[in-house]
TORKOL-4160 file (C-alpha; in steps of 0.2 Angstrom, whole numbers, padded with zeros to 4 digits, m for minus):
406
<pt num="1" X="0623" Y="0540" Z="0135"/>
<pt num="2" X="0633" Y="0542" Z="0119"/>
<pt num="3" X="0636" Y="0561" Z="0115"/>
<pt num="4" X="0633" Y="0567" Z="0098"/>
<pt num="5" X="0648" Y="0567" Z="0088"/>
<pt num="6" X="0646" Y="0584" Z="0084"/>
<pt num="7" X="0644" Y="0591" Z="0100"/>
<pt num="8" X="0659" Y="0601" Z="0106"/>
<pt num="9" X="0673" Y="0600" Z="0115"/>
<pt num="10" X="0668" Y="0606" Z="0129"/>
<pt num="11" X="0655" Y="0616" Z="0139"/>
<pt num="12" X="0661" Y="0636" Z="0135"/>
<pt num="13" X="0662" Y="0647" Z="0152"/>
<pt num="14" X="0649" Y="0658" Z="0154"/>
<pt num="15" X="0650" Y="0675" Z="0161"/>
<pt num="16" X="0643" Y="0681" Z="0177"/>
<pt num="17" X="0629" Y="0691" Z="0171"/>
<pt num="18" X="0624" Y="0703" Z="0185"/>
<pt num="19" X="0608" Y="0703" Z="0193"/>
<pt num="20" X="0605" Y="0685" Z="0188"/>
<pt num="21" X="0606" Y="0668" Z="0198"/>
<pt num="22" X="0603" Y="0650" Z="0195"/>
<pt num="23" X="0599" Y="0634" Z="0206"/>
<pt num="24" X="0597" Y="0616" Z="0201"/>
<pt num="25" X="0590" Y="0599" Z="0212"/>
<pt num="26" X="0585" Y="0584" Z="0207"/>
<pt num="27" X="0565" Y="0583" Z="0211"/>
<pt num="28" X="0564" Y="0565" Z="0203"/>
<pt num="29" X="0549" Y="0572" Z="0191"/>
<pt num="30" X="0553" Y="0556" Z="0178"/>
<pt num="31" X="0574" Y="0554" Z="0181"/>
<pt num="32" X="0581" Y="0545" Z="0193"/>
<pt num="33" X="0597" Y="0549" Z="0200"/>
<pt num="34" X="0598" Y="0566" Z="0189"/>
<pt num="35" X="0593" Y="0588" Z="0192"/>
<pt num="36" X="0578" Y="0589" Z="0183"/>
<pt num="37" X="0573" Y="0605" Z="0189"/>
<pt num="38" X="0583" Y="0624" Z="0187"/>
<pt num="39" X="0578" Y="0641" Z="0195"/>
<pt num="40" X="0584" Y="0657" Z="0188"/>
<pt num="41" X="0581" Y="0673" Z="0199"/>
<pt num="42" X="0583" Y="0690" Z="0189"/>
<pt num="43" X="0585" Y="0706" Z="0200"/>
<pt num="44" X="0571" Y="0720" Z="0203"/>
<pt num="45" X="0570" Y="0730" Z="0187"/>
<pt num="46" X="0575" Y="0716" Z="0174"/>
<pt num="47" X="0567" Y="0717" Z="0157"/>
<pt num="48" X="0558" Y="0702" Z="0152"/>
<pt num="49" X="0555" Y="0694" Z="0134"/>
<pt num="50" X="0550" Y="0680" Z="0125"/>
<pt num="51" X="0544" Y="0670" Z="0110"/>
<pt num="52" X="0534" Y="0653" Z="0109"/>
<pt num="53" X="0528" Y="0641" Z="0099"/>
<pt num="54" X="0513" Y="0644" Z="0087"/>
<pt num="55" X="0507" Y="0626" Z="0090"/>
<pt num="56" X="0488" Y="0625" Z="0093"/>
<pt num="57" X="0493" Y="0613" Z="0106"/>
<pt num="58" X="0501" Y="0624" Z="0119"/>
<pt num="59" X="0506" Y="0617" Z="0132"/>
<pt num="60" X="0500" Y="0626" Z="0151"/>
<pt num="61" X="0518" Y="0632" Z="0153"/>
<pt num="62" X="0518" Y="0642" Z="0138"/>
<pt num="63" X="0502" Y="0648" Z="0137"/>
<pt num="64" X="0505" Y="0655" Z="0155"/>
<pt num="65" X="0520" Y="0664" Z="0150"/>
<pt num="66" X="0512" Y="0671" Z="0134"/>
<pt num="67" X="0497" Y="0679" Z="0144"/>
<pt num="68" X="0508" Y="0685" Z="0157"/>
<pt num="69" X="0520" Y="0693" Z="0146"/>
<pt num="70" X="0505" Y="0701" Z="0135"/>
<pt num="71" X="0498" Y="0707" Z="0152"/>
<pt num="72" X="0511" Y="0715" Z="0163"/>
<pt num="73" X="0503" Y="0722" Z="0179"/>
<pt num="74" X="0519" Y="0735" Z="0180"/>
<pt num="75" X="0527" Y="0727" Z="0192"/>
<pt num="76" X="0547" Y="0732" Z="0194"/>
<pt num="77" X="0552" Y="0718" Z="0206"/>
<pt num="78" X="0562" Y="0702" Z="0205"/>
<pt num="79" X="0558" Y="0688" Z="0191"/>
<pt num="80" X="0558" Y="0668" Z="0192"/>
<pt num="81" X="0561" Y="0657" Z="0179"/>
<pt num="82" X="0557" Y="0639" Z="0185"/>
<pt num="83" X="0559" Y="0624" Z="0171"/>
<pt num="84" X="0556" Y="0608" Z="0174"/>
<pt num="85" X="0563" Y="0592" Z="0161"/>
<pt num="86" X="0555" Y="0574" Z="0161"/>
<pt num="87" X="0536" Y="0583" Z="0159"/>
<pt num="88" X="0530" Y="0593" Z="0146"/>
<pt num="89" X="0515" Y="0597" Z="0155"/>
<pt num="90" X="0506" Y="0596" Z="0138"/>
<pt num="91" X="0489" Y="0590" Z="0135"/>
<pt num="92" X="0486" Y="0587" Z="0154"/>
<pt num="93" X="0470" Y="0598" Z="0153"/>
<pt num="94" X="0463" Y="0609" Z="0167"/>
<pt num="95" X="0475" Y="0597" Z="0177"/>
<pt num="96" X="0492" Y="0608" Z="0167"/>
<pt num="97" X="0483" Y="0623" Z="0172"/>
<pt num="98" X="0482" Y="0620" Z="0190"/>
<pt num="99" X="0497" Y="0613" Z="0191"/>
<pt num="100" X="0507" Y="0631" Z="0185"/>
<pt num="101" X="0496" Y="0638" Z="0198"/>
<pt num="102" X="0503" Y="0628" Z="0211"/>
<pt num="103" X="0520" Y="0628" Z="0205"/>
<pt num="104" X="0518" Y="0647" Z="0204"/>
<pt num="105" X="0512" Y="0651" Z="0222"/>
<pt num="106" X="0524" Y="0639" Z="0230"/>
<pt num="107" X="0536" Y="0652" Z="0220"/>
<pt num="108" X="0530" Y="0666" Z="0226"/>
<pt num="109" X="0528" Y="0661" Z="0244"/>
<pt num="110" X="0544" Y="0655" Z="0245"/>
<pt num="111" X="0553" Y="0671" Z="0236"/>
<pt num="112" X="0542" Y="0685" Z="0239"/>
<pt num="113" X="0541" Y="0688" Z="0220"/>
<pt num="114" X="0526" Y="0692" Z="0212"/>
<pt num="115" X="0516" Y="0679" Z="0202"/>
<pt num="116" X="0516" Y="0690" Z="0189"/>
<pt num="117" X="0536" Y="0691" Z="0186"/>
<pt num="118" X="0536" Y="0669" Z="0188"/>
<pt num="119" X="0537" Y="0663" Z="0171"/>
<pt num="120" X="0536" Y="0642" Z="0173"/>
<pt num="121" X="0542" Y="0628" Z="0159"/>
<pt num="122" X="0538" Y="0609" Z="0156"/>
<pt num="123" X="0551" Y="0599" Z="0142"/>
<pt num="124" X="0549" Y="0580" Z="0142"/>
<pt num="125" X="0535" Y="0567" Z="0140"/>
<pt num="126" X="0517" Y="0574" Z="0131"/>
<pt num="127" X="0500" Y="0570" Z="0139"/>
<pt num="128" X="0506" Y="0564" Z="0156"/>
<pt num="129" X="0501" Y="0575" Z="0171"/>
<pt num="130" X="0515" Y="0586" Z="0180"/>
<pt num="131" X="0518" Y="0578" Z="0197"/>
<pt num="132" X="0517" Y="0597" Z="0202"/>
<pt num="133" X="0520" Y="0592" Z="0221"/>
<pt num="134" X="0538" Y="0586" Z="0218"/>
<pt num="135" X="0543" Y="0603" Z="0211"/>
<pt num="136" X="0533" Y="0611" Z="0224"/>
<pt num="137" X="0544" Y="0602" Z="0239"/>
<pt num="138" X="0562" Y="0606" Z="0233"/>
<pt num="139" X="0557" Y="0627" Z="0228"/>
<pt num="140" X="0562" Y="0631" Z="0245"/>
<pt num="141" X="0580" Y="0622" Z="0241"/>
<pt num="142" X="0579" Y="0630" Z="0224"/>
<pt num="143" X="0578" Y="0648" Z="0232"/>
<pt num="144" X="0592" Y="0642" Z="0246"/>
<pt num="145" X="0603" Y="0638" Z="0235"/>
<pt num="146" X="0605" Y="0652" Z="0220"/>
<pt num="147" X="0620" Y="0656" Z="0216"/>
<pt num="148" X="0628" Y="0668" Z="0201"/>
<pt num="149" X="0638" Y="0652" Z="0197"/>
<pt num="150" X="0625" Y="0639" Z="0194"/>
<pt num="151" X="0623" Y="0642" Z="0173"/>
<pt num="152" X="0631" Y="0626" Z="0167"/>
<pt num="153" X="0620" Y="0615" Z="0179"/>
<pt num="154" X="0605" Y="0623" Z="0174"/>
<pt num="155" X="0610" Y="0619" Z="0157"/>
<pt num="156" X="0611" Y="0602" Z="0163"/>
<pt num="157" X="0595" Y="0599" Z="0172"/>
<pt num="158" X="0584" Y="0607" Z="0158"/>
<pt num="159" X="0590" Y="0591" Z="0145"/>
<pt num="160" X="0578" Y="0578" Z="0141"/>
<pt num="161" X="0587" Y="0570" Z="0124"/>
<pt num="162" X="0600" Y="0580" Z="0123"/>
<pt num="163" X="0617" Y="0571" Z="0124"/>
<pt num="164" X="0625" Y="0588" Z="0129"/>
<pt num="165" X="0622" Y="0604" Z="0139"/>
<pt num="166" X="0620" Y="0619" Z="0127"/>
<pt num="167" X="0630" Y="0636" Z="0131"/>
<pt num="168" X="0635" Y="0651" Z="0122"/>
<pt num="169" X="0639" Y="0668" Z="0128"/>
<pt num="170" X="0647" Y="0684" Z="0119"/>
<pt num="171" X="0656" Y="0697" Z="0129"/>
<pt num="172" X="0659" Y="0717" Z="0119"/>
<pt num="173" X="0662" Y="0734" Z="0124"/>
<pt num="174" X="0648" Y="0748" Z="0124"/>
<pt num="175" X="0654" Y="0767" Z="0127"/>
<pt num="176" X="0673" Y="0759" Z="0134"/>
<pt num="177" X="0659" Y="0748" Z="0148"/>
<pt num="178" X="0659" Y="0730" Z="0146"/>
<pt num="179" X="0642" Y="0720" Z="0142"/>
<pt num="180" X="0637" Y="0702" Z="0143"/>
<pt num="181" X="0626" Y="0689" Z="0136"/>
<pt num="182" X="0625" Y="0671" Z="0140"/>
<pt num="183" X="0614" Y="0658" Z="0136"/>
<pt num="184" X="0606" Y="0641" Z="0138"/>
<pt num="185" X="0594" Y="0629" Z="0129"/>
<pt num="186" X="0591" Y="0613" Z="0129"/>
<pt num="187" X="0584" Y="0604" Z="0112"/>
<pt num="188" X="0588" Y="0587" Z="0102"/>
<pt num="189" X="0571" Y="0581" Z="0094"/>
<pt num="190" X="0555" Y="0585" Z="0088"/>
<pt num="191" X="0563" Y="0602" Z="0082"/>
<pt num="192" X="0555" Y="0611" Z="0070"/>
<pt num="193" X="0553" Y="0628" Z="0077"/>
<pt num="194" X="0540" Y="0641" Z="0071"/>
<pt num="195" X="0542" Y="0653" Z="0083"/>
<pt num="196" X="0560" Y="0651" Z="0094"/>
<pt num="197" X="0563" Y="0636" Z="0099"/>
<pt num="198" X="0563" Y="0622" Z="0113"/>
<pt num="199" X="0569" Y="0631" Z="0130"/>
<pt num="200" X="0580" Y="0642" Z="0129"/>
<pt num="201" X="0587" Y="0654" Z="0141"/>
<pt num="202" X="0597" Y="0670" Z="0136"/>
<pt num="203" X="0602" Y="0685" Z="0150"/>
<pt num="204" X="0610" Y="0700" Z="0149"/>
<pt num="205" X="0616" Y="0714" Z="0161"/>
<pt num="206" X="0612" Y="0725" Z="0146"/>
<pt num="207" X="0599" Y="0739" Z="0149"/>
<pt num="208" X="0583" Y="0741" Z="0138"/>
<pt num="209" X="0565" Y="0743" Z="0140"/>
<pt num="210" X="0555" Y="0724" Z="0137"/>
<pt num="211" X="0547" Y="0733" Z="0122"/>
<pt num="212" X="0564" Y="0735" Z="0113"/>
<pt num="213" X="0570" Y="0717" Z="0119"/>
<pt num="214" X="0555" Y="0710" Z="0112"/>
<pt num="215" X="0555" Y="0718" Z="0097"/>
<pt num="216" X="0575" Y="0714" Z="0097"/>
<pt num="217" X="0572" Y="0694" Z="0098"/>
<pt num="218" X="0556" Y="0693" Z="0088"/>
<pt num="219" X="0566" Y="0699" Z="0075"/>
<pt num="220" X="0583" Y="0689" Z="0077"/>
<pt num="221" X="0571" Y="0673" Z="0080"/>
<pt num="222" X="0568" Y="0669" Z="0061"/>
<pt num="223" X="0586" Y="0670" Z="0056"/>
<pt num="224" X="0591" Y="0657" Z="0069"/>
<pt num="225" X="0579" Y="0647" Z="0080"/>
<pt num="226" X="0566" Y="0647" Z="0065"/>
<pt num="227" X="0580" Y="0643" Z="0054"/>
<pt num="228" X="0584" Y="0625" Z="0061"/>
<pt num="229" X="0576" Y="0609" Z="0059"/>
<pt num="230" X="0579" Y="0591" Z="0066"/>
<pt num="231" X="0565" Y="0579" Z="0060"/>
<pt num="232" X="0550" Y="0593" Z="0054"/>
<pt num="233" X="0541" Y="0591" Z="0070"/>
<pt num="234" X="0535" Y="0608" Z="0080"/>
<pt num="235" X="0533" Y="0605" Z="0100"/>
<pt num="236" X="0520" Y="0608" Z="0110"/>
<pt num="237" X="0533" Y="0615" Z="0121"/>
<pt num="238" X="0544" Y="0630" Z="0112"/>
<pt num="239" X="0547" Y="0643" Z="0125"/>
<pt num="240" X="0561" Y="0657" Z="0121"/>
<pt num="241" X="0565" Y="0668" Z="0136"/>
<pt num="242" X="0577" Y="0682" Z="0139"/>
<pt num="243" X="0581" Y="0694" Z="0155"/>
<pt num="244" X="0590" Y="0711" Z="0155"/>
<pt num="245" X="0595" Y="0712" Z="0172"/>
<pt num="246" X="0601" Y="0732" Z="0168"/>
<pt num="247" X="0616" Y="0727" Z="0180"/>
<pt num="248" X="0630" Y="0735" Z="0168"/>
<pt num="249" X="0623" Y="0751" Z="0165"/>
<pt num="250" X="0622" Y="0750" Z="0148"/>
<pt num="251" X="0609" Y="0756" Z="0139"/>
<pt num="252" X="0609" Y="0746" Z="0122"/>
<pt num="253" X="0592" Y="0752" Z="0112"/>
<pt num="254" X="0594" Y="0754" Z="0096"/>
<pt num="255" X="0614" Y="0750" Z="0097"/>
<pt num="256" X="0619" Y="0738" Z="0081"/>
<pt num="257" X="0633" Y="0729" Z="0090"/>
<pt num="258" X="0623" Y="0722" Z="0104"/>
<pt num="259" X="0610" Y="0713" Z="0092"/>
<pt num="260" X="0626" Y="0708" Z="0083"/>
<pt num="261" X="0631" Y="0698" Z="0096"/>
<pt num="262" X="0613" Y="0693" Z="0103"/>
<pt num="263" X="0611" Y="0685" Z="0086"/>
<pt num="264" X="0628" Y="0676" Z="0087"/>
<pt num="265" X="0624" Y="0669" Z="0106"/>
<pt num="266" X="0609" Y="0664" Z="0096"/>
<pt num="267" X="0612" Y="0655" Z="0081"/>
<pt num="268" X="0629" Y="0650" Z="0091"/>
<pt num="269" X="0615" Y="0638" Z="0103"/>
<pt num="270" X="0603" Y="0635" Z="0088"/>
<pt num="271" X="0617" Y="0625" Z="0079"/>
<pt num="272" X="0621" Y="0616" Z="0095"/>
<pt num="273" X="0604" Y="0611" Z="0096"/>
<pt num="274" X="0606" Y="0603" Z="0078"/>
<pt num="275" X="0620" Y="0595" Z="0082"/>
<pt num="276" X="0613" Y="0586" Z="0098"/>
<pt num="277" X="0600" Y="0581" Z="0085"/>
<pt num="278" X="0593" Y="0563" Z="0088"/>
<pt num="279" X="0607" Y="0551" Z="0080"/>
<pt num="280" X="0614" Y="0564" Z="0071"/>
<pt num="281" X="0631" Y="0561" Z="0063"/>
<pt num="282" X="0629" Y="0577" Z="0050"/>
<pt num="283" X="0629" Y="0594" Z="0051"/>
<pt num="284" X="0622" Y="0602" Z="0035"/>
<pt num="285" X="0619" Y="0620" Z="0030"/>
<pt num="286" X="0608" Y="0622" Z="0015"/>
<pt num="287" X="0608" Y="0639" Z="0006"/>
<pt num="288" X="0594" Y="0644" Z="m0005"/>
<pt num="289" X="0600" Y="0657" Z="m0021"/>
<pt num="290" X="0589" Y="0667" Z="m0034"/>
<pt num="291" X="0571" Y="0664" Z="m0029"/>
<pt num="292" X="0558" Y="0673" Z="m0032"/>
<pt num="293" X="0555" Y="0679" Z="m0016"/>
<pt num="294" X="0562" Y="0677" Z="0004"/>
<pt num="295" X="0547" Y="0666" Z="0006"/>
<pt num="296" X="0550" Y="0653" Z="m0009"/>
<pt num="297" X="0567" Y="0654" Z="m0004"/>
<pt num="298" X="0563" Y="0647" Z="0014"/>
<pt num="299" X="0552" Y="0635" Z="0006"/>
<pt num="300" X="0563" Y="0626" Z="m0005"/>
<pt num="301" X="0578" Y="0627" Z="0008"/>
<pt num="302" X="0566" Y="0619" Z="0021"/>
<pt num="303" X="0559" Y="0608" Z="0007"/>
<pt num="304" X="0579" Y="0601" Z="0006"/>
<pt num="305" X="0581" Y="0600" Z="0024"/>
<pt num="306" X="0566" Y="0593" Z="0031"/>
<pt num="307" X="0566" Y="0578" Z="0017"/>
<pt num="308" X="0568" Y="0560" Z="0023"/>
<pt num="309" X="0574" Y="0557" Z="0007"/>
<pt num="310" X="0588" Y="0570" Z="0008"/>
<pt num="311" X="0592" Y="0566" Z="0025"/>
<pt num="312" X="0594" Y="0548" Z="0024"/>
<pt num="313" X="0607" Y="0548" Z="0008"/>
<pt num="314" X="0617" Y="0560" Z="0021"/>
<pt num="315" X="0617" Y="0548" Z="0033"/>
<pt num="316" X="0622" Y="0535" Z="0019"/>
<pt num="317" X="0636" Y="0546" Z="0012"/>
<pt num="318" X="0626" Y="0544" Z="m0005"/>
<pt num="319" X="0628" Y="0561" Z="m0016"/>
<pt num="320" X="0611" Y="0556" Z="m0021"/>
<pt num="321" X="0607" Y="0575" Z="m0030"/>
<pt num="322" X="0590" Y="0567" Z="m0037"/>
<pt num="323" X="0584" Y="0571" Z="m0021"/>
<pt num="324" X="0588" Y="0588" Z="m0019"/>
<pt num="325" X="0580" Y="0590" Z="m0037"/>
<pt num="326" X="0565" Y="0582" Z="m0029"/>
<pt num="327" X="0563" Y="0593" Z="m0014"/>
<pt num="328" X="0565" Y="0610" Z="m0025"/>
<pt num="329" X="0551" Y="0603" Z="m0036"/>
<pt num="330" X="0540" Y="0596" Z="m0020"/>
<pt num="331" X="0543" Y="0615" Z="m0011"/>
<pt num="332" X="0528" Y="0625" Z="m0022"/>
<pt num="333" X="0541" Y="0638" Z="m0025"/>
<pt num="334" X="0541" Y="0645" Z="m0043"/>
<pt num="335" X="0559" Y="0635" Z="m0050"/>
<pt num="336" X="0565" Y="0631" Z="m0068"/>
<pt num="337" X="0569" Y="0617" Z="m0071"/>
<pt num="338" X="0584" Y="0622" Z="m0084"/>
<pt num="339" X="0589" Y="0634" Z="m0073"/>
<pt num="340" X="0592" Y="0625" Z="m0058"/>
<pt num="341" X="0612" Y="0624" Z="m0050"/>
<pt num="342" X="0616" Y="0613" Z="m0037"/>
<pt num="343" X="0632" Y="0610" Z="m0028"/>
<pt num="344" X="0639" Y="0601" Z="m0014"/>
<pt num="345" X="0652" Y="0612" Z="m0007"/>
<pt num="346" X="0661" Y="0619" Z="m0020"/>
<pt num="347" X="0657" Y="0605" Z="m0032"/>
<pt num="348" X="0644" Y="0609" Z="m0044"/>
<pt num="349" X="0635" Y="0595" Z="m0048"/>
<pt num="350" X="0621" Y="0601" Z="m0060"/>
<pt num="351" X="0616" Y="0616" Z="m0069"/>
<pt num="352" X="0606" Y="0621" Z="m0085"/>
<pt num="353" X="0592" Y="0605" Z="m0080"/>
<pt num="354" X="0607" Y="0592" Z="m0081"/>
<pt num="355" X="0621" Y="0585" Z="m0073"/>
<pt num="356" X="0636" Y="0597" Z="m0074"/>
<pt num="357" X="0651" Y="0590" Z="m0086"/>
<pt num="358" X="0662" Y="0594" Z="m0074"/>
<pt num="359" X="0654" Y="0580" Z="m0059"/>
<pt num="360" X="0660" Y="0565" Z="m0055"/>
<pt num="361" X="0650" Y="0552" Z="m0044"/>
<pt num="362" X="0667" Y="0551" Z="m0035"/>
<pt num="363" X="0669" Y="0569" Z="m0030"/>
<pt num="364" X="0652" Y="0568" Z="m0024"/>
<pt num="365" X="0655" Y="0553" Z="m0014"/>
<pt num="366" X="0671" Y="0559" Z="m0006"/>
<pt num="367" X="0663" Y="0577" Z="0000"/>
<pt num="368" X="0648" Y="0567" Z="0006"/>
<pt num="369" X="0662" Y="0558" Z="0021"/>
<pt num="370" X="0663" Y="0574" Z="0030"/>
<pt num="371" X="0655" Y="0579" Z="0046"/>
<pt num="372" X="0649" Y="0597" Z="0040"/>
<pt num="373" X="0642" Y="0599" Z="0024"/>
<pt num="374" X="0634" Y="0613" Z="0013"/>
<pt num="375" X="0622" Y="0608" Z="0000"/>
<pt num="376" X="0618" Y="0624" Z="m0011"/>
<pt num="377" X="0603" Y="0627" Z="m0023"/>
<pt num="378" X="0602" Y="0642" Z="m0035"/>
<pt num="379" X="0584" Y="0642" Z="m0042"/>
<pt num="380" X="0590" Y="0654" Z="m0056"/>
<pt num="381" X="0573" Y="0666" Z="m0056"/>
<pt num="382" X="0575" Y="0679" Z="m0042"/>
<pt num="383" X="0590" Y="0687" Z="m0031"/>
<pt num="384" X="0581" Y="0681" Z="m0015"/>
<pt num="385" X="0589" Y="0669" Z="m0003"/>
<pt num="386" X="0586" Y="0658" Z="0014"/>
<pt num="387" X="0599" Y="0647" Z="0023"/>
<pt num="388" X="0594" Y="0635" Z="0037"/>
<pt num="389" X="0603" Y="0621" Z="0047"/>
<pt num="390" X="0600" Y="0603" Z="0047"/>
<pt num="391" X="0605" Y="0585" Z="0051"/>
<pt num="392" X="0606" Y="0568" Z="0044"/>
<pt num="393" X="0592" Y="0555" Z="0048"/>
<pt num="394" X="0599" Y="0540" Z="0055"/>
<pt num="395" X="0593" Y="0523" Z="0063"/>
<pt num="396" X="0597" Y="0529" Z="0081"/>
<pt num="397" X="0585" Y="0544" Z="0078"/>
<pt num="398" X="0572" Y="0527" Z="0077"/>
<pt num="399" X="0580" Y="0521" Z="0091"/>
<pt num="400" X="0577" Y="0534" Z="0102"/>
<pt num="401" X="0560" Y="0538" Z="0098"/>
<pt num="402" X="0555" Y="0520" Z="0096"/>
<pt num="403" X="0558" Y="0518" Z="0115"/>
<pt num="404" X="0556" Y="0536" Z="0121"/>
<pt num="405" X="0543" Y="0533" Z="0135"/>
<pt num="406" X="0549" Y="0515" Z="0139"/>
């Protein structure tokens, strides 16, 4: 497998978060000679959030940890988190629903926690059924195996696309007592996220009630998972989940540095995510200036970054700004034309509904070489702003999809 140019360098080290332990084995659910599914055991007494996808095609998975989380039974004891990759588990009828059922008892016989703290996700092939019985004969390996080590092989064996494992963790000092949060997610297509995003797994040894964590990365959600797109496309799939184990002692409710760094963990593996994207060679940051409101704002920036228009001149180094003229006026945000500023960079290339005298074709064309790029829009007619994260459309994204389940 090639890895994205834009990946990183490496795989960052991810702190021992306290109370939490992870396990990986390879179940053969659709890979061969790969893991393919990751257990993470949180202590009695963790907090327990999470966001999903809005898709009126919810997967089994997700719909199980919705109703779970919207109903706890007040239990204090351990929690499971159990992903599989290969199988979404979506569209697989009653047959997805039994097969969380099955996944979750063989849990909870094997670990002694309840059913009601298991939290199960599917990622991979949509409309298959879930060969349930191959994850249910490696849980006992999974629960032998645990370890406070494992995170960077979980990160591993929850890929599907992905070219690389996606990590991020942020490390700060609460009341002279150290607090950490570390993160994985997995995520390369079909990523348009209205809720958080793909699978993603955050902990902490923080302490906070689950009502204040959830309201904590609710909030955070729309200024980094919601603010990415790939190809437009929303899975079926989109499971957020986070863990606060309590282990540091820490309470953190309310306290503005933590959220600080919970959103940079987050945005840190949302663009990570973007830069794994399906034949991506572009990283591109699109800011949105003067609009009318927060919601055109985020219309006309997603307008820019979802266009196959846009994304393709990217991928062709063409400083093609018709396009972006194209997208603001396609959005349904209230714009002006003769007010409109564009720039690549620093370079403005239009303002006052014309090309600026200052542009030149071959300033465009030269930014338009670089691997990171920021394409900026001011709609002149407001003080709101949005920025979200995108990538290039290129042939390998055809590639990949084209032969997907081949």
């Amino acid at each position: 497998m090639t890895i994205s140019p834009l990946a990183p360098a490496s795989f960052p080290t991810l702190p021992i978060i306290g109370g939490v332990r992870f396990s990986t084995v390879a179940a053969g659910v659709r890979y061969k000679g790969r893991t393919d599914v990751m257990m993470a055991e949180l202590a009695s007494g963790s907090a327990i959030a999470g966001v999903f996808t809005r898709s009126s095609t919810r997967s089994a998975p997700v719909l199980d940890c919705q109703t779970k989380l919207a109903n706890p039974d007040g239990t204090n004891d351990r929690a499971v988190f159990l992903v599989n990759s290969g199988n979404s588990n979506a569209f697989t009828g009653k047959y997805g629903i039994n097969s969380v059922n099955a996944i979750t008892r063989k849990v909870a016989d094997v670990t002694g926690v309840p059913s009601a703290r298991i939290f199960t996700s599917s990622t991979g092939v949509i409309g298959e059924p879930l060969p349930h019985e191959k994850i249910e004969a490696v849980i006992e390996t999974l629960s032998a195996d645990l370890s406070e080590n494992g995170a960077e092989a979980a990160a591993r064996a929850i890929m599907t696309t992905d070219t690389f494992p996606k990590g991020s963790a942020a490390e700060l000092e609460i009341d002279g007592k150290p607090v950490r949060i570390a993160g994985i997610a997995k995520g390369s297509g079909m990523i348009a996220p209205d809720m958080a995003t793909m699978l993603v797994y955050i902990f902490t040894d923080a302490q906070i009630s689950a009502a204040a964590l959830q309201a904590l990365l609710s909030s955070l959600t729309d200024k980094t998972f919601n603010a990415i797109t790939v190809d437009s496309d929303t899975s079926t799939s989109d499971t957020l989940l986070m863990g606060a184990t309590g282990a540091s002692g820490v309470d953190v409710e309310g306290n503005a540095a933590f959220a600080d760094a919970l959103h940079g963990v987050m945005l840190d593996l949302a663009h990570q995510v973007v830069r794994d994207g399906e034949g991506a060679t572009k990283f591109v940051e699109v800011q949105v200036s003067g609009a009318a409101s927060d919601d055109d704002a985020r219309k006309v920036a997603l307008a820019i970054a979802n266009s196959p228009l846009v994304k393709t001149a990217i991928a062709g180094e063409d400083p093609n700004w018709g396009r972006i003229v194209m997208a603001v006026g396609k959005s349904g945000a209230k714009a002006d034309r003769d007010l409109l500023t564009i720039r690549f960079g620093d370079i403005t290339v239009a303002e006052n509904g014309w090309v600026s005298p200052r542009y030149s074709e071959e300033q465009g064309a030269s930014y338009m070489k670089q691997q990171e790029l920021v394409i900026s829009c001011d709609l002149g007619v407001g003080t709101a702003r949005s920025t979200v994260w995108t990538c290039d459309l290129t042939h390998r994204y055809i590639e990949i999809n084209a032969d997907y389940r081949s």
